[in-house]
Biotite code that builds the C-alpha atoms (Angstrom):
import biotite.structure as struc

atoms = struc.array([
    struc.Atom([65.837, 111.592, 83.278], chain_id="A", res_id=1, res_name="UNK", atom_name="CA", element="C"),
    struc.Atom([65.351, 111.938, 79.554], chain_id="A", res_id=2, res_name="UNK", atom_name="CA", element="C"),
    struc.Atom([62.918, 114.648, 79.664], chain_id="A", res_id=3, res_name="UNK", atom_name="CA", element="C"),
    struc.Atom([65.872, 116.432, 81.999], chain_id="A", res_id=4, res_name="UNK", atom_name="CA", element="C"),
    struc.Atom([68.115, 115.858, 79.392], chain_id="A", res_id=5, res_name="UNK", atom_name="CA", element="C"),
    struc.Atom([66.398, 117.407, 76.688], chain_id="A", res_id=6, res_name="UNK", atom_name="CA", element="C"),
    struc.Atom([65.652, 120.176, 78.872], chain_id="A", res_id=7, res_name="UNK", atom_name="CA", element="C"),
    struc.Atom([69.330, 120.378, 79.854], chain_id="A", res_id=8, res_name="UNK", atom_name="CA", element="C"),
    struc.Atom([68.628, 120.711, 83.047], chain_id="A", res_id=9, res_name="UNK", atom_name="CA", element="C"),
    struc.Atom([72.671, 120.583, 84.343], chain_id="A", res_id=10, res_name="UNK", atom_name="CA", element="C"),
    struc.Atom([71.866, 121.593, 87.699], chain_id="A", res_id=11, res_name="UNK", atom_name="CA", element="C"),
    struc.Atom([70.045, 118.143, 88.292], chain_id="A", res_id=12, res_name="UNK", atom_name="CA", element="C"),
    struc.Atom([73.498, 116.341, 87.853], chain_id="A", res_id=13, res_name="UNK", atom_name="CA", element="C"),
    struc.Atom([74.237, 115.823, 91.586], chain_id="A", res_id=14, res_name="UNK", atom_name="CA", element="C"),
    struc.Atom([70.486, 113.965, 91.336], chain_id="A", res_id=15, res_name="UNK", atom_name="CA", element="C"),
    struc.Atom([71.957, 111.996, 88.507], chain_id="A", res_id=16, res_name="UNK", atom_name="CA", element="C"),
    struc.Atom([74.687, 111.003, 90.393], chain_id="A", res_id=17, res_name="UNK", atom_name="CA", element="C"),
    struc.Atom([72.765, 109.623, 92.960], chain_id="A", res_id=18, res_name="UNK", atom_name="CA", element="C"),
    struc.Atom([70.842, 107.598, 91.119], chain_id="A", res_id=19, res_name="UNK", atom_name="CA", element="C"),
    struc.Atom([74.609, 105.809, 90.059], chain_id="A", res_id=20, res_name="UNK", atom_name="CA", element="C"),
    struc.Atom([74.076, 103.884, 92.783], chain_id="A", res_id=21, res_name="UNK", atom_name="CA", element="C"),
    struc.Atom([70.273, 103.007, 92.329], chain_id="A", res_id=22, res_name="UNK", atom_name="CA", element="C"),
    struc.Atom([68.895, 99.400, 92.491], chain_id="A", res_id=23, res_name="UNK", atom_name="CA", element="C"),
    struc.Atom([66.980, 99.257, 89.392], chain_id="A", res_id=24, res_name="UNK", atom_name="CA", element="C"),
    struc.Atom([69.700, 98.735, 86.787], chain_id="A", res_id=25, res_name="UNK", atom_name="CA", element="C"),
    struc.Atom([67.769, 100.270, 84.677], chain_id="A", res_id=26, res_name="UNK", atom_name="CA", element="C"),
    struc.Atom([67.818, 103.758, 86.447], chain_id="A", res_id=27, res_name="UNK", atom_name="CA", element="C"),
    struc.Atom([71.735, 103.359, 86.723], chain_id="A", res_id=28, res_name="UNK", atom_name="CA", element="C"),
    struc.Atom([72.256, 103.119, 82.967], chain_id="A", res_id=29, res_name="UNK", atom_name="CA", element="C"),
    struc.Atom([70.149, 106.451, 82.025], chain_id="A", res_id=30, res_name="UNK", atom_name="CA", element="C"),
    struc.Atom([71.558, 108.175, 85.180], chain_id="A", res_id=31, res_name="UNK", atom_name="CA", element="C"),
    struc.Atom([74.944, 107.557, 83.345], chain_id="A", res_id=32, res_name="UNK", atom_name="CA", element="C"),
    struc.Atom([73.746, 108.393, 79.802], chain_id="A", res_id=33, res_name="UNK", atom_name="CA", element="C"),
    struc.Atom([72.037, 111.511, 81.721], chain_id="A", res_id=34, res_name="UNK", atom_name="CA", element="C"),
    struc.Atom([75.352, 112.523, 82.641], chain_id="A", res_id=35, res_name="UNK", atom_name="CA", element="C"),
    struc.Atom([77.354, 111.508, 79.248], chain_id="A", res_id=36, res_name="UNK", atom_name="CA", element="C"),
    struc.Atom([74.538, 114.155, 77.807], chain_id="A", res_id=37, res_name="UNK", atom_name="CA", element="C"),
    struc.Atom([74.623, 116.951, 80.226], chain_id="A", res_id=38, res_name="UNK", atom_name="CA", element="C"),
    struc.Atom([77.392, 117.020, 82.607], chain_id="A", res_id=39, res_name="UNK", atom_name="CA", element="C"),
    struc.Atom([80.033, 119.943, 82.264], chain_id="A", res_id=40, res_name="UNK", atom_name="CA", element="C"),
    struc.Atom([80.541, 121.000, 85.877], chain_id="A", res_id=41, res_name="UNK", atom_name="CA", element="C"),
    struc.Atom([83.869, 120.596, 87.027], chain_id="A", res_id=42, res_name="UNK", atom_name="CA", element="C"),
    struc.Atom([82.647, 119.328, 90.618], chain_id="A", res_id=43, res_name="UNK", atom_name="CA", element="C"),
    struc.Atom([80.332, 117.433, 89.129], chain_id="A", res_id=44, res_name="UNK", atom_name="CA", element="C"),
    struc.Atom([83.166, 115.409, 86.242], chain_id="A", res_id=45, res_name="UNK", atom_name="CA", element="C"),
    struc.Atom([85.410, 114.934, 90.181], chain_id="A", res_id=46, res_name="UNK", atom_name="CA", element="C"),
    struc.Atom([82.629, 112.898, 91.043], chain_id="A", res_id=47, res_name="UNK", atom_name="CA", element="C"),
    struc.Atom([82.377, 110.946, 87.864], chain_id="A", res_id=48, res_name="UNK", atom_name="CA", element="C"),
    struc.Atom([85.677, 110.052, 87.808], chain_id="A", res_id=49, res_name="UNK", atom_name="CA", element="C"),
    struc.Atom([85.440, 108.752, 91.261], chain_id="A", res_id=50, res_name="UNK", atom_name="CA", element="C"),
    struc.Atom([82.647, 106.486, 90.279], chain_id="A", res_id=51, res_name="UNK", atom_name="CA", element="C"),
    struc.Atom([85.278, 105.283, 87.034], chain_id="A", res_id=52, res_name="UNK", atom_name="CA", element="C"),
    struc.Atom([87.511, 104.795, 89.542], chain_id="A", res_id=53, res_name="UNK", atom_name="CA", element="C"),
    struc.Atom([85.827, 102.712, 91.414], chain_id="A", res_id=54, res_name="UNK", atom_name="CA", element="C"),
    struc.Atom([84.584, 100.679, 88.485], chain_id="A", res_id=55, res_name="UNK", atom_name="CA", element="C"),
    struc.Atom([87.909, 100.053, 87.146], chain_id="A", res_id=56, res_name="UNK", atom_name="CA", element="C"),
    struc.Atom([89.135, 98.829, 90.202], chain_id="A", res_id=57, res_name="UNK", atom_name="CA", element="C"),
    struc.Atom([87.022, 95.935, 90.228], chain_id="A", res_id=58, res_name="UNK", atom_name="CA", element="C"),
    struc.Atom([87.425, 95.770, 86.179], chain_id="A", res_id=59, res_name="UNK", atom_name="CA", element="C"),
    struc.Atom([91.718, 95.159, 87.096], chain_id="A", res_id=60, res_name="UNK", atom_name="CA", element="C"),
    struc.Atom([91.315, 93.073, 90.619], chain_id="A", res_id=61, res_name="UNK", atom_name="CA", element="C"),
    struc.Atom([89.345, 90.594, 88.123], chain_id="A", res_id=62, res_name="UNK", atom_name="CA", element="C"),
    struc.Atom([86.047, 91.119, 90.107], chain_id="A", res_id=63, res_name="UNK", atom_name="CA", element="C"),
    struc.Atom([82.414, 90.544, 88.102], chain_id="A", res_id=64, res_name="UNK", atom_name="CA", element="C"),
    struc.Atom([81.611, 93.487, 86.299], chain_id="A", res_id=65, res_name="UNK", atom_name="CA", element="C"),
    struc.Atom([78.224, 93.504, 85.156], chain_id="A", res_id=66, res_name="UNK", atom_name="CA", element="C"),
    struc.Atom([77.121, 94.460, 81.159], chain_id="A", res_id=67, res_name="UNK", atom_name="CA", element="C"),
    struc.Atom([74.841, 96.668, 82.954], chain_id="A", res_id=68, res_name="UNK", atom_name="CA", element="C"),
    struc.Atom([77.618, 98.153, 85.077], chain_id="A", res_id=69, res_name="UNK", atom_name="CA", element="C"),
    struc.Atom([79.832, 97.919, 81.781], chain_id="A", res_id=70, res_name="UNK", atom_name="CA", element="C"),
    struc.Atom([77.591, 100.225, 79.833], chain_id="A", res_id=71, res_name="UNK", atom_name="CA", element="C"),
    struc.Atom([77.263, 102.378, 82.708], chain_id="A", res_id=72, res_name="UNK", atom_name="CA", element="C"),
    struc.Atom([81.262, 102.704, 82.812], chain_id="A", res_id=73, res_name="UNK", atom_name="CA", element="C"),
    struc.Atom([81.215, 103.588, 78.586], chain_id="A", res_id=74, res_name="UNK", atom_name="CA", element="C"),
    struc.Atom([78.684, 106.386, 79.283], chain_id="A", res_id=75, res_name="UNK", atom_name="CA", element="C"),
    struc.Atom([80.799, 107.943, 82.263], chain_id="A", res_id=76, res_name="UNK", atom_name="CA", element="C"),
    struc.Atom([83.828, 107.502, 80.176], chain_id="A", res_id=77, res_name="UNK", atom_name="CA", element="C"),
    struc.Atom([82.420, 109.616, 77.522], chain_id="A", res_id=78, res_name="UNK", atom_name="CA", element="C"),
    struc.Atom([81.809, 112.084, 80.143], chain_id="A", res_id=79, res_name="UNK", atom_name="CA", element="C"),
    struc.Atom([85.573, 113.022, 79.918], chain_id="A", res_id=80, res_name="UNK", atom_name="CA", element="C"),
    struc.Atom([86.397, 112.816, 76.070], chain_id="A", res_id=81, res_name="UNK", atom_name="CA", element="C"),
    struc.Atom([83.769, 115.454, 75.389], chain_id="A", res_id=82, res_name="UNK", atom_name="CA", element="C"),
    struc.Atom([84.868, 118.036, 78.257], chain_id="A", res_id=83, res_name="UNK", atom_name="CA", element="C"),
    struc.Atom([88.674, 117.175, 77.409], chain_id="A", res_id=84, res_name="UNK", atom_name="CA", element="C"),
    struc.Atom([89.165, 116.538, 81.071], chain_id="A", res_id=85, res_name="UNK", atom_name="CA", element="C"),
    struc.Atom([92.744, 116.202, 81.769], chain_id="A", res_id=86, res_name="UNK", atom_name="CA", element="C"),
    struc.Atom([92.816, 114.240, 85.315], chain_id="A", res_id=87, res_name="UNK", atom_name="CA", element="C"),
    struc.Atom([90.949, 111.434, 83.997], chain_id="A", res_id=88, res_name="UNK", atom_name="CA", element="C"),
])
């Protein structure tokens, strides 16, 4: 993931996204920085902000939100500043 990074290797985002959903938090939180670093595609942000959305959800219905899942929401957020993407 890092060394995809600093290649900016864009076209592995859809990978990255997968990985969202890993079991090893670890792989979760630098799929989500990944994407914080890397991500521009618009089809690729929809899918992002699906995975906020979902996030949120359980942030507002009061459900446990993990740090790890926390962090993971911050780096997705970011996601949106830096491509000033409207929907979100």
């Amino acid at each position: 993931l890092i060394l995809a990074v600093q290649l900016d290797r864009k076209d592995l985002c859809s990978r990255f996204l997968t990985l969202l959903s890993h079991d090893n938090e670890i792989l979760r939180i630098r799929a989500a920085w990944g994407l914080q670093e890397i991500a521009t595609a618009e089809e690729i942000i929809v899918e992002i902000l699906t995975e906020v959305a979902r996030l949120t959800e359980q942030l507002k219905a009061g459900k446990g939100v993990s740090a790890s899942e926390r962090l993971q929401l911050t780096y997705l957020l970011h996601v949106f500043g830096s491509n000033y993407y409207e929907p979100a």
